[in-house]
C-alpha positions in Angstrom: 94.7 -16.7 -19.6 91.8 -18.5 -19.7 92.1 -22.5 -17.9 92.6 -25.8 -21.0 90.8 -28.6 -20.4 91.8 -31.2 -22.4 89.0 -33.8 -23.0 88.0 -35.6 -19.7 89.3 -39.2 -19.2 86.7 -40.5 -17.7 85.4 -44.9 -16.9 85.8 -46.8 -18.8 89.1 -44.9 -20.2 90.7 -45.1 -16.9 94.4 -43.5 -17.1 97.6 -45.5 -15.4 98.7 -43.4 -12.2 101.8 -43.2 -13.6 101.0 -42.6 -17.0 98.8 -39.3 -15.5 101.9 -38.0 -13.4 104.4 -38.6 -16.5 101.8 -36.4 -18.8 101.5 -33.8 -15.3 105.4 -33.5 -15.3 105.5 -32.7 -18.8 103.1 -30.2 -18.4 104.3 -29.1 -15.8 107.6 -28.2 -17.5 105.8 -26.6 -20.6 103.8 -24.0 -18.1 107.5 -23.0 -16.4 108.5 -22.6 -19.7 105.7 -20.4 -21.0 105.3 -23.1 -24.1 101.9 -24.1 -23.1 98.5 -22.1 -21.1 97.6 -23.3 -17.4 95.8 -26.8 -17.9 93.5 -29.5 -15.8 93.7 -32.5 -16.2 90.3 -34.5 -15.1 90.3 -38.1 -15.1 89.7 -41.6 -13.6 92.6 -44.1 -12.1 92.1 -47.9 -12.3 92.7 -48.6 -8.3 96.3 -47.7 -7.0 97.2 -46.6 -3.6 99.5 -43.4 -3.8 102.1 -41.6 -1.2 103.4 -38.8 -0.3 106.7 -37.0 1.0 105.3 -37.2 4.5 103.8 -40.9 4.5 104.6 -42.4 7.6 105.4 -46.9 7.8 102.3 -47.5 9.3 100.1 -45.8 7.0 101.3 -48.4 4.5 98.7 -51.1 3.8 97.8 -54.2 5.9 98.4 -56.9 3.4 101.3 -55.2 1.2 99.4 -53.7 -1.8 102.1 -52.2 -4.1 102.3 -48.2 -3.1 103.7 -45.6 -5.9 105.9 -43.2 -3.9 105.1 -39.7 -5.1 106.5 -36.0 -5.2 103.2 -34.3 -3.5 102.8 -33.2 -0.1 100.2 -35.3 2.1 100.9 -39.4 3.2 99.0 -42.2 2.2 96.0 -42.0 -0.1 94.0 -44.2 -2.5 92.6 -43.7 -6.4 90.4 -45.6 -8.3 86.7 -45.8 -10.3 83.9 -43.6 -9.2 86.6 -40.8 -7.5 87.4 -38.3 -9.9 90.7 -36.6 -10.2 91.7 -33.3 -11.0 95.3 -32.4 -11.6 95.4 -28.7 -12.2 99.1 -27.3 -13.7 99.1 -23.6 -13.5 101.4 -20.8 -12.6 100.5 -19.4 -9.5 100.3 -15.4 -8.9 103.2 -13.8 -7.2 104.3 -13.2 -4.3 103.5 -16.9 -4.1 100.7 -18.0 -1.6 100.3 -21.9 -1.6 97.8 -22.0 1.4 95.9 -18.9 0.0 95.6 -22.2 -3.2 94.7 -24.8 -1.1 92.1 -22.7 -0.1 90.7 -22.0 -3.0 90.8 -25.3 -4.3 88.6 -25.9 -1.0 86.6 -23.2 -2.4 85.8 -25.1 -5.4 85.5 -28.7 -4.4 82.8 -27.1 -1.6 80.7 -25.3 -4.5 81.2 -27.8 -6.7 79.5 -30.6 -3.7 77.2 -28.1 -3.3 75.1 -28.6 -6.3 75.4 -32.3 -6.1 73.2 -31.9 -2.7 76.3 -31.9 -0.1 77.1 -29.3 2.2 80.8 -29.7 2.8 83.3 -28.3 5.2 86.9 -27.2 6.3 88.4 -28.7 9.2 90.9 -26.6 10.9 94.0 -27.5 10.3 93.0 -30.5 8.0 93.2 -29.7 4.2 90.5 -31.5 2.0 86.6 -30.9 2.4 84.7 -33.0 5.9 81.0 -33.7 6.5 81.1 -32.9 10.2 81.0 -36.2 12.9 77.1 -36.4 13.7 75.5 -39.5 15.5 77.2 -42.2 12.8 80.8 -41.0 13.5 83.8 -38.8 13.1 84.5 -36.1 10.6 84.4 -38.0 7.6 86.8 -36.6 4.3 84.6 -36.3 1.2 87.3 -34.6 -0.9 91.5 -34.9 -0.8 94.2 -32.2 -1.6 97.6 -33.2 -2.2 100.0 -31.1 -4.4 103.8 -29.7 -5.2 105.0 -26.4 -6.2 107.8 -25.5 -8.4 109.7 -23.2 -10.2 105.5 -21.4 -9.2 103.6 -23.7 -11.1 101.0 -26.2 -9.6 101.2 -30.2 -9.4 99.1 -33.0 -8.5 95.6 -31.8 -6.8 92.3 -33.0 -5.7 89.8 -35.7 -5.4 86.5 -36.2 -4.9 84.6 -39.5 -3.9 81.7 -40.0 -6.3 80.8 -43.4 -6.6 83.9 -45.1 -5.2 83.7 -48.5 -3.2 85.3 -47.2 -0.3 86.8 -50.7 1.3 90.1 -49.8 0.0 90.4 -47.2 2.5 90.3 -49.6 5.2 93.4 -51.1 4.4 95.4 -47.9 5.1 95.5 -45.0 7.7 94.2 -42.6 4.7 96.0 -39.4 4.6 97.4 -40.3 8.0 94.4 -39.1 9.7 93.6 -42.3 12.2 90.5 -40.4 13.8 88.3 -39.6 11.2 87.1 -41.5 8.4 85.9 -41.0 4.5 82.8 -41.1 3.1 81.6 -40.0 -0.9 78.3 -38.7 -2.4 76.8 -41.9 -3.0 76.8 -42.8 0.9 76.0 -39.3 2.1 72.7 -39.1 -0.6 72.0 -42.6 -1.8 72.5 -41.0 -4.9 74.8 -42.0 -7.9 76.5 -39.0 -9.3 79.5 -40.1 -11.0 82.5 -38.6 -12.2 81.2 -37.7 -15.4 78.5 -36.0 -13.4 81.1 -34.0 -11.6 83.5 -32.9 -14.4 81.5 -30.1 -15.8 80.6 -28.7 -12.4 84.6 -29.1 -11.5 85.2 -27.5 -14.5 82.7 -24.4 -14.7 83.9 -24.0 -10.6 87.3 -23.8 -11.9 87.0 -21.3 -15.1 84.4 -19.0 -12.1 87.5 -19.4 -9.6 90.1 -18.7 -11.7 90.8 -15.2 -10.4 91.4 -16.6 -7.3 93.5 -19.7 -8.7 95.9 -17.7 -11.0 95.5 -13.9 -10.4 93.6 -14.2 -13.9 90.4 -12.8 -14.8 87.9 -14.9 -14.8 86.7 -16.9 -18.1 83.3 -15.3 -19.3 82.4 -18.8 -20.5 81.1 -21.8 -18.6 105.6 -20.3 -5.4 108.9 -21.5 -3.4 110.6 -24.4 -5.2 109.2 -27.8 -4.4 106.1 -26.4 -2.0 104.1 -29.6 -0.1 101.1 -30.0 1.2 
C-alpha cells in the first residue's frame, strides 16, 4: 500500500508538539486497526524541548525550560523552526525488525542530505545521521531518530536540521550524547535549504524506500509491543 502524505505543515503553520503527537496517536490507532493506509506526517514545531523514556536528570535544561515527557525511545531532544519533522505511522513487516527500521530511516535521511550537498554518516552504535569530527570538532548529529513500536505499527520519527538556530541545543545534553555535538545544513554549506526544501525529497526518499520501510512495493510515483529507541 502505497505511503499518504497528508499536506505538509510547514512555517509559518507551525503545529503544537502536542497537538502533532495527539493527531500521531490517533493515527496510530487507525493503522492497528486497519481503518486507515500507513501515513507521514511532515511538519514544523514552534520551539519545545521533548524527552524520552530513557532521559536522564541532567540532560534536563540549564535554566528550567518546560520539557514534554514523551512515549519514544531516545532522552532529551529539541524542535522548533527551520528542523523539519517527520512522523511516519506504518505497520511494520513481520517478523518484526525495529533496528532493520531505524536503519532504513538512516537510509533515507542520508539520501535525502545527499541531494542537498551533505554527505552524511552512521555512527556505530549512535542512531541518527553524523558529519564525522574533522579539525572544527566532534561528530556532530545532522539528523535525530526517536520512535515507539506497538501493537507493529511505527510512532514518532526523525528530524533533520535545516535552518534551525542551533543555541537551544546548548542548554541541554541533546540526546544524552555529551561528546559530540549538532550541526544542520545551513552551517555545514552556508546554504539556506529549508524545510519546505526538504519535504519533497523526504517524501520521494520515502515512497523509493518503502519496500524497505513496510515490506511494500514500492510506489511507481514520485513489532514487540511498545519497542524504544
Amino acid at each position: 500500500m502505497t505511503l499518504r502524505f497528508p499536506p505538509a505543515r510547514l512555517a509559518p503553520d507551525f503545529v503544537d508538539y502536542r497537538e502533532a503527537w495527539n493527531e500521531q496517536q490517533r493515527l496510530h490507532r487507525a493503522v492497528a486497526a486497519g481503518t486507515e493506509p500507513n501515513t507521514v506526517l511532515l511538519l514544523e514545531h514552534p520551539p519545545v524541548y521533548t524527552a524520552g523514556k530513557r532521559t536522564e536528570p541532567q540532560d534536563y535544561p540549564y535554566d528550567g525550560t518546560e520539557v514534554v515527557k514523551v512515549d519514544r525511545g531516545g532522552r532529551l531532544t529539541w524542535h522548533g523552526p527551520g528542523q523539519l519533522i517527520g512522523y511516519p505511522i506504518l505497520r511494520l513487516p513481520q517478523p518484526l525488525d525495529v533496528v532493520a527500521y531505524v536503519r532504513a530511516l538512516e537510509t533515507i535521511l542520508i539520501a535525502t542530505l545527499r541531494e542537498v550537498g551533505v554527505e552524511g554518516v552512521t555512527v556505530e552504535g549512535r542512531s541518527g545521521v553524523w558529519l564525522p569530527g574533522d579539525s572544527r570538532g566532534p561528530d556532530r548529529k545532522i539528523a535525530a531518530i526517536g520512535i515507539r513500536v506497538a501493537d507493529g505499527v511505527t510512532m514518532h520519527g526523525v528530524a533533520i536540521n535545516a535552518t534551525c538556530d542551533l543555541r537551544p541545543y546548548g542548554k541541554i545534553v541533546p540526546c544524552g550524547i555529551s561528546d559530540a555535538s549538532v550541526t544542520s545544513v545551513l552551517e555545514e554549506t552556508g546554504r539556506e535549504v529549508t524545510p519546505a526544501d526538504l519535504a519533497p525529497i523526504v517524501q520521494a526518499q520515502l515512497l523509493a524506500h518503502e519496500a524497505l520501510l513496510t515490506g511494500a512495493a514500492p510506489a511507481a510515483t514520485s513489532p514487540t509491543e511498545g519497542v524504544l529507541l
